[in-house]
C-alpha positions in Angstrom: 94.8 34.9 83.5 97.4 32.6 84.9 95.1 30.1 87.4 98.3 28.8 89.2 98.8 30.1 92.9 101.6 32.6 92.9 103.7 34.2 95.8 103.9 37.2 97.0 106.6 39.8 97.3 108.1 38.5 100.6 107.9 34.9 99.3 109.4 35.6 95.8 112.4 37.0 97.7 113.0 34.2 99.6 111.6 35.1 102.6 109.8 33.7 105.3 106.5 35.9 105.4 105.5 36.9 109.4 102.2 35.2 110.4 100.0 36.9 113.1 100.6 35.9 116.6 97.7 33.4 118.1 96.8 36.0 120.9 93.1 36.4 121.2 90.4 34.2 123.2 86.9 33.8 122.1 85.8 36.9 124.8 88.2 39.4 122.8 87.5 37.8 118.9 83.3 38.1 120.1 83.8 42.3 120.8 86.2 42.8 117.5 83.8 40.6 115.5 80.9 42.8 116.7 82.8 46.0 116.4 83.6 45.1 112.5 80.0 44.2 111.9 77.8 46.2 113.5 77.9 50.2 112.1 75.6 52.8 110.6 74.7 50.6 108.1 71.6 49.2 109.8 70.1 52.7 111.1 69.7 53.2 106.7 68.9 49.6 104.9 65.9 48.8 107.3 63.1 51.3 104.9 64.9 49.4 101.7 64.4 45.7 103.1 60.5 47.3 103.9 59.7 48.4 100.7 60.7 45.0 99.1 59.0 42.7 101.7 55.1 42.2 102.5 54.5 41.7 105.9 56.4 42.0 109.5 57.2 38.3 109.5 58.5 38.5 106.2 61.0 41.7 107.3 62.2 39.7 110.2 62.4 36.6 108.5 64.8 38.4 106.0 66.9 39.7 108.6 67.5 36.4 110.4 68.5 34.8 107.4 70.8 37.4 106.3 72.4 36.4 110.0 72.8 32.9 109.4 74.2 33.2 105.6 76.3 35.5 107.1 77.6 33.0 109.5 78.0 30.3 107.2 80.2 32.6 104.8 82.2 33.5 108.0 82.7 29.9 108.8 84.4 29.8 104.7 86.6 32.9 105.3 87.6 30.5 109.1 88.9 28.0 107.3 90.6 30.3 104.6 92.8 33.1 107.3 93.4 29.5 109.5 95.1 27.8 106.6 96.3 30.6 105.3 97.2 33.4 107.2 97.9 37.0 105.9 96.8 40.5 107.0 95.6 40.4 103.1 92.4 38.8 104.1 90.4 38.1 101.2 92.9 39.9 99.1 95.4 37.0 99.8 92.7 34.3 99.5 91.9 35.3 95.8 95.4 36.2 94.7 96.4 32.6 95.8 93.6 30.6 94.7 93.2 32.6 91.0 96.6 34.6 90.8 98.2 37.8 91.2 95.8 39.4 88.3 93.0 38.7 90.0 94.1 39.8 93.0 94.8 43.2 91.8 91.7 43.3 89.8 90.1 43.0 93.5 92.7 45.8 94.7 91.5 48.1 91.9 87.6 46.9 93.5 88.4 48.1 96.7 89.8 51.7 96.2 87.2 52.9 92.9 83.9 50.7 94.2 84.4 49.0 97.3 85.3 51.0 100.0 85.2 54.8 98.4 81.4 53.4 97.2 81.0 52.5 101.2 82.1 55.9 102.6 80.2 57.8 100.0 77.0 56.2 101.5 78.0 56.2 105.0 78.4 59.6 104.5 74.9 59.9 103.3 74.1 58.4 106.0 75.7 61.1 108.4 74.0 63.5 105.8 70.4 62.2 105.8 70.1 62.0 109.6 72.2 65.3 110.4 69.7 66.8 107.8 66.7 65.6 110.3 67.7 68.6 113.0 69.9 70.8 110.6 67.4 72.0 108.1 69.4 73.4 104.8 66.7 73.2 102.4 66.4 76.9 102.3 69.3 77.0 100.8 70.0 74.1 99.2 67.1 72.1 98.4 67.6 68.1 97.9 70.8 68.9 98.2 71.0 69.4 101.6 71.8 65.3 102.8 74.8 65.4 99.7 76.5 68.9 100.9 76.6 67.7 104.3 78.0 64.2 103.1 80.9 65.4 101.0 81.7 68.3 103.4 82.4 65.3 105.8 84.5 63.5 103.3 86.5 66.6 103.0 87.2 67.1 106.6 88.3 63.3 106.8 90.2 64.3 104.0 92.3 66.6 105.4 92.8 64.9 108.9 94.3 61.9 107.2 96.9 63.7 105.5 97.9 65.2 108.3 98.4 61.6 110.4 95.0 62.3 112.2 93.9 58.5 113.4 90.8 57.3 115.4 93.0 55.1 117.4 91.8 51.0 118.7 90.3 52.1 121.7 88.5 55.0 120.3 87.1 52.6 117.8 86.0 50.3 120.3 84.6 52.8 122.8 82.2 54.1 119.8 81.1 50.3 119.1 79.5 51.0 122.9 77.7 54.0 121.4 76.3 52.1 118.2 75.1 49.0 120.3 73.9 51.4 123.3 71.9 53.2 119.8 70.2 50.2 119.0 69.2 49.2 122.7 67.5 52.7 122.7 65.3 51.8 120.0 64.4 49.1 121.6 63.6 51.2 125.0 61.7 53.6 123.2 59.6 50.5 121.6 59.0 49.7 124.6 57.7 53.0 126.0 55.2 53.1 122.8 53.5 50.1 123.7 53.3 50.6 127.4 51.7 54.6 126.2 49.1 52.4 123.8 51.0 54.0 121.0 52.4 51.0 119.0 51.5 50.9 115.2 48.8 48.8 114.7 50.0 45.3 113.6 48.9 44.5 109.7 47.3 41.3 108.6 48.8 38.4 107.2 52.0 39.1 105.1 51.3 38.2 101.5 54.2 35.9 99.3 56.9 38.1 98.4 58.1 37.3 94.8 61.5 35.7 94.4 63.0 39.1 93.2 61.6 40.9 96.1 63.5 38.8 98.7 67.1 39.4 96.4 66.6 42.9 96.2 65.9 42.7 100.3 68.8 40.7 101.2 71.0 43.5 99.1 70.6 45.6 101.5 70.3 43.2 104.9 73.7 41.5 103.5 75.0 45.3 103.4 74.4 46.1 107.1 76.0 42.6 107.9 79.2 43.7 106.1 82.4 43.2 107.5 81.9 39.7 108.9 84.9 38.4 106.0 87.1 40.7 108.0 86.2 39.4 111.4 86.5 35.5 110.1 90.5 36.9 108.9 91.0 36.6 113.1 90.6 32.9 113.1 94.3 33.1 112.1 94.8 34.6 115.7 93.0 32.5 117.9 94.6 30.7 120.5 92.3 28.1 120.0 92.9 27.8 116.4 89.8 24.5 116.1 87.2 25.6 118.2 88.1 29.5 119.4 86.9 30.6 115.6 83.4 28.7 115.3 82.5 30.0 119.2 84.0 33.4 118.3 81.6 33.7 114.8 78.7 32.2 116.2 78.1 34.3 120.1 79.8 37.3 117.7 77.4 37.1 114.5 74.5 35.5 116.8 74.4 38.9 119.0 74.4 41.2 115.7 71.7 39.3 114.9 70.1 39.6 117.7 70.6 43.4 118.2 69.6 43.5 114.1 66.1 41.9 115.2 65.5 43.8 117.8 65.9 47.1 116.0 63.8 45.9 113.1 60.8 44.8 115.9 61.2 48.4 117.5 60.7 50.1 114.3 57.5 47.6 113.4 56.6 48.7 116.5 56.4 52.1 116.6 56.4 53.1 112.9 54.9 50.1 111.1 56.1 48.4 108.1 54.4 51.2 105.8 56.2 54.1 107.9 59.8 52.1 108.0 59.1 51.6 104.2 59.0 55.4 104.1 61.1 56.8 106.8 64.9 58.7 105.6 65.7 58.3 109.2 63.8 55.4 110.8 66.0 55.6 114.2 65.9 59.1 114.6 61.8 59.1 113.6 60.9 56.2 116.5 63.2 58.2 118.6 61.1 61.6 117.9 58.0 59.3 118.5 58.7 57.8 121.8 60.9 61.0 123.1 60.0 64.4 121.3 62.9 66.2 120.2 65.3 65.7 122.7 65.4 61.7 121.8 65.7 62.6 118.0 68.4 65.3 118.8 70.3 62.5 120.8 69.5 59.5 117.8 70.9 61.6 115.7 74.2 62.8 117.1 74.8 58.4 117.7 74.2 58.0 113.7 76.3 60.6 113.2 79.2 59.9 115.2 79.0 56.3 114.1 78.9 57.1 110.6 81.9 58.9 111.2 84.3 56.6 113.0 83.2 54.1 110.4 84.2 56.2 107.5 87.2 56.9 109.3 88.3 53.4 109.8 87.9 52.4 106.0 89.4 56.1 105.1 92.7 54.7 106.8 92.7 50.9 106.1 91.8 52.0 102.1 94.7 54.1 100.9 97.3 51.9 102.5 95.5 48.8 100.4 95.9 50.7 97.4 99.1 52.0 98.7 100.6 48.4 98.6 98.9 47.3 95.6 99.9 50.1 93.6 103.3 49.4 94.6 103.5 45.6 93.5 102.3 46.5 90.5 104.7 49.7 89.6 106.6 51.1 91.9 106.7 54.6 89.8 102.8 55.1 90.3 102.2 58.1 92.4 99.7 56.1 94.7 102.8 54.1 95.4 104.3 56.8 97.1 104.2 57.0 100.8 105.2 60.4 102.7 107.8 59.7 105.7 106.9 63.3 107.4 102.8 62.8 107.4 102.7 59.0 107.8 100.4 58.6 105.3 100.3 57.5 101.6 99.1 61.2 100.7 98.5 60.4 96.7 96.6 57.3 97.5 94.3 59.5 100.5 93.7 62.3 98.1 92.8 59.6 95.4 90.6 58.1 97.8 88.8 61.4 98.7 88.4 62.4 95.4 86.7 59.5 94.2 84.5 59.3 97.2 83.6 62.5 96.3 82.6 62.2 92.8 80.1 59.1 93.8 78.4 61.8 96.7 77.6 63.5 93.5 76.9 60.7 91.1 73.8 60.2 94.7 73.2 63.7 94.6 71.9 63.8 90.9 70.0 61.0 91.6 68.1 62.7 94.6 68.7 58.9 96.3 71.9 59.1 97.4 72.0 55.9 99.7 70.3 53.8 97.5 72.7 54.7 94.5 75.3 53.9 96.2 74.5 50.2 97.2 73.4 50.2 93.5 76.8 50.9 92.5 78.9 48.9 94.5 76.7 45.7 95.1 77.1 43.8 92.0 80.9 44.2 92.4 81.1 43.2 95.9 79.3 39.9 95.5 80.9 39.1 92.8 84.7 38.6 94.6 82.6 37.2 97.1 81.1 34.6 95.2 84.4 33.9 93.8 86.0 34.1 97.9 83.2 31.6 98.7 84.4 29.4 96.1 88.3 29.7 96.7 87.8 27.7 99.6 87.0 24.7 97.1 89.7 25.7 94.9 92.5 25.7 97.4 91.2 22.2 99.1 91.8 21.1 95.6 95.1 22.7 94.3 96.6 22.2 98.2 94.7 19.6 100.1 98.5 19.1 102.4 98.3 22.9 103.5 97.6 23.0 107.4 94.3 23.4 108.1 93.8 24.2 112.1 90.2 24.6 111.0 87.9 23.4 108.6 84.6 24.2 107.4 81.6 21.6 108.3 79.6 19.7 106.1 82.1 20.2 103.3 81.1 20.6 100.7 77.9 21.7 100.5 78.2 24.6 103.6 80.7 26.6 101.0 78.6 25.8 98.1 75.4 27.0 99.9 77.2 30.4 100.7 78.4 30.4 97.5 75.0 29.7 95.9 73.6 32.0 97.9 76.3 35.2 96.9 75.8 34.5 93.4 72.0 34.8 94.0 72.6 38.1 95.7 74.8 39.5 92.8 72.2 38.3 90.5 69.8 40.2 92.6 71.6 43.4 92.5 72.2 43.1 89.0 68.6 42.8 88.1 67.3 45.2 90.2 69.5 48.1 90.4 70.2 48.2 86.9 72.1 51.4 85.3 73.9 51.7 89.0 75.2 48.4 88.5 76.3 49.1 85.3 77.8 51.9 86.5 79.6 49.7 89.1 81.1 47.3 86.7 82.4 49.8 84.1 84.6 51.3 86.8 85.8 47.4 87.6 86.2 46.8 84.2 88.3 50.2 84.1 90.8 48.5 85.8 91.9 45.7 83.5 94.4 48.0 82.0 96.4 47.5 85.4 96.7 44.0 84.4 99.3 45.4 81.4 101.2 47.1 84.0 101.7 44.1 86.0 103.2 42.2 82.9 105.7 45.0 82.0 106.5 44.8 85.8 106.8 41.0 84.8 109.1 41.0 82.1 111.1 43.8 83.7 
């Protein structure tokens, strides 16, 4: 692998690359940060962080320190977009810092693990909580979640090849529904304990082992996900110092906060033994404090956030591998982009398809959620370990590059984050086992790319 930083297409042809305009203020960075953190994600992991931890404190505890790592790493990924700007993101950051092979080795990441690996458990997601007022067990048995998650990967299917988009506002007005979702929780928490209903509050939490605590913050890390894509806006702040850090910190400090109080309304209401067991803790506390009418109404939230999030990766995705596929060989089919839909239609039907063959790699594991974190964990924190670490490389290799901002407490902030991702990876590798092995095969399927990209070389 050649270790020198490499240019990119626009910069091998001489040309000046176009830089993002410095446009937002810290009010409008705080709502997009939120909106690319906060999803469906945490109405799923909460029973998974439960069954790994001991105690109430110990579940909290987990979730607060998932918030700060998470800020810290956001403070790396700053300092990265700031100095060096592209709508790549992280993509950019490891192509430049490792080289082009790398970088498509991360491309190949995103479109077989990454993101389909995401929408295949969002969409069990959708399917485990639609499956909480839609009862298809008659028919279908265990089943039931998985047909209603790749019949929903279908539909998305089809409206993105024909141009179908969930458009900026949309997006936004839905991040409203997610975080008015979570503030129910809280209400109907609240209801339970002024009814005398709260669960009753354990004893002292014992010492969870080392392992416990990695296998909890897998899946706490996974509902903080999309924080390396809200750090990429530092590279559009007007404030290019000072606009990042207070964006991040009011941005990641009210996920955490909404993140806390869904996990305390849960503890209250269904107890760290019920959230350990719950499919659908949300629409369960709802059902508890409300009857049916508040699970009917929790459920249709999940669901519609579920979707829009699938949505939004379903059109960022194929347009990745879309422009990937054509750096490395323009004759690829996935490199072919259809001028009458608007749409790379071979890289959305890829995407589809392989989304749909991990919904059924869950369903024959009856644990469809869990399967898929299995499966694309150990990937994902490994480019992030290596992201985390790029920071160090690229002070190094161009310490004269502009840097509007830099990381505090360098180094030992990026090494921390970077200590603390590899600790993760190691985690999800030791715990989850064949799915991780599973995950890294498919990665490792990709290194034949890499003798595309030197024919493309020497052509």
């Amino acid at each position: 692998m050649n270790s020198r930083s490499e240019p990119g297409p626009a910069e091998a042809a001489g040309q000046t690359a176009p830089v993002p305009a410095r446009q937002l203020d810290v009010r409008h960075a705080v709502a997009l940060c939120v909106g690319m953190v906060v999803g469906a994600g945490i109405f799923k992991t909460s029973p998974m962080v439960a069954q790994a931890l001991s105690g109430d404190a110990a579940l909290l505890a987990a979730w607060a320190l998932g918030g700060l790592l998470s800020f810290i790493g956001a403070l790396c990924f700053a300092e990265l977009a700031a100095a060096f700007p592209d709508p790549g993101g992280d993509y950019h950051f490891l192509r430049r810092a490792y080289g082009h092979r790398l970088g498509f080795l991360f491309a190949w990441s995103r479109f077989a693990v990454i993101h389909t690996g995401s929408m295949a458990l969002l969409a069990f997601v959708f399917g485990d909580y639609l499956a909480q007022v839609l009862d298809l067990s008659p028919w279908l048995g265990h089943h039931a979640s998985a047909t209603l998650a790749a019949g929903l990967i279908v539909l998305l299917t089809v409206l993105n090849l024909r141009g179908v988009r969930v458009g900026l506002g949309t997006q936004l007005g839905l991040l409203v529904v997610v975080i008015a979702a979570l503030l129910a929780l809280a209400f109907g928490a609240g209801s339970q304990i002024l009814a005398g209903h709260a669960a009753q509050a354990p004893g002292l939490p014992g010492a969870a082992a080392l392992q416990d605590w990695g296998m909890a913050l897998v899946f706490v890390f996974l509902a903080y996900g999309g924080w390396s894509d809200a750090a990429t806006l530092s590279a559009e702040m007007r404030d290019p110092q000072r606009g990042i850090v207070r964006a991040l910190l009011w941005g990641l400090g009210l996920v955490t906060g909404l993140y806390l109080l869904a996990n305390w309304a849960y503890l209250q209401v269904l107890g760290l033994e019920g959230l350990a067991r719950s499919e659908a803790p949300a629409a369960d506390l709802m059902r508890a404090a409300f009857g049916a009418p508040g699970e009917f109404v929790m459920v249709a939230l999940v669901s519609l956030t579920a979707l829009s999030v699938m949505n939004a990766i379903f059109i960022a995705s194929p347009r990745t591998t879309f422009a990937a596929a054509r750096d490395l060989a323009a004759e690829l089919q996935l490199a072919r982009w259809d001028p009458q839909r608007g749409t790379p239609t071979a890289a959305v039907l890829a995407t589809g398809a392989v989304a749909l063959a991990l919904v059924g790699m869950g369903a024959l594991t009856r644990d469809g959620f869990s399967t898929l974190v299995d499966y694309l964990s150990p990937v994902y924190w490994a480019f992030m370990s290596l992201s985390a670490l790029a920071l160090i490389v690229l002070r190094r290799r161009e310490p004269l590059a502009p840097r509007p901002f830099r990381v505090p407490l360098y180094p030992w902030l990026p090494l921390a984050f970077a200590a603390s991702s590899l600790y993760v990876l190691w985690s999800s590798v030791v715990y989850v086992k064949a799915g991780a092995l599973v995950g890294l095969g498919v990665l490792a399927l990709g290194l034949p790319l890499l003798f595309w990209q030197r024919r493309g070389d020497r052509g």
